[in-house]
N, C-alpha and C positions, 0 to 999 in steps of 0.2 A: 504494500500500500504506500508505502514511503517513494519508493521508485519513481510509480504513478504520480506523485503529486512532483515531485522535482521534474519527473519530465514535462509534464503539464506548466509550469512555473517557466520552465526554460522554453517551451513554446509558444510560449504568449509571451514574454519578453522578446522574442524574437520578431515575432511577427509586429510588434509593435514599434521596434527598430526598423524594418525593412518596411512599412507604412511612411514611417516617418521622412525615412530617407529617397523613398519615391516617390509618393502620391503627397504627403503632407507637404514638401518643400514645394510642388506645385500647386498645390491648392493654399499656401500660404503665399506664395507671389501673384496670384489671378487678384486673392483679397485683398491683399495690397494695391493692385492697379486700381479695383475698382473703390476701395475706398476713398485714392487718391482722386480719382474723375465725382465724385460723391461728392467733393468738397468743392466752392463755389471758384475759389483758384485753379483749382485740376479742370473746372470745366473752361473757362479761360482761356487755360494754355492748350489744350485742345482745340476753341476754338481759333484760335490763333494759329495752330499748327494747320489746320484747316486751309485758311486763307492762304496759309504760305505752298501748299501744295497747289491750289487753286490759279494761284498768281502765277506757278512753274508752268501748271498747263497751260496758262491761257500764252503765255511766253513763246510755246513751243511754234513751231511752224508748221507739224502737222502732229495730234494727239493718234490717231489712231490712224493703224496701215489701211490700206485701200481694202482689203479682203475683211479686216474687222468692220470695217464702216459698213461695207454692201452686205456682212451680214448683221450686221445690228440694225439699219435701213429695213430688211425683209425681217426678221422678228418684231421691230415697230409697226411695221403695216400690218401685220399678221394679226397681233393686239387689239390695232385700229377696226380690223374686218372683223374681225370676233368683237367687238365692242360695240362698234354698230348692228351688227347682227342681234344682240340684245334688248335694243333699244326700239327694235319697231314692233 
């Protein structure tokens, strides 16, 4: 019965190690990001980082290659046909 309980004792220390060391150090930095965007400065700087990416693209010469445009074009009208299709 003693055996039993030491191996039990060392199994769950274990596993509570290897928790920690995987899953909780990731599930301790997501809480962290999102507590930082939670706060009215973290949203801020977010939106701020926003605008600055926004301003890169508007900078660019062309955002998107010819093959991406012609198929974001036909998935738009596609939307639009299915959306009027609804509406009568």
């Amino acid at each position: 019965m003693k055996s039993f309980v030491y191996k039990t004792i060392v199994i769950v220390i274990a596993v509570v190690v290897i928790f920690e060391f995987t899953l909780g150090s990731k599930i301790n930095e997501i809480s962290s990001k999102f507590n930082y965007f939670s706060t009215k400065e973290g949203r801020k700087e977010g939106v701020i980082k926003i605008r600055e990416e926004m301003k890169k693209a508007v900078k660019k010469d062309r955002y998107l290659s010819q093959e991406d445009a012609k198929l974001l074009n036909q998935f738009i009208n596609k939307i639009r046909s299915e959306l009027s299709e609804t509406n009568q």
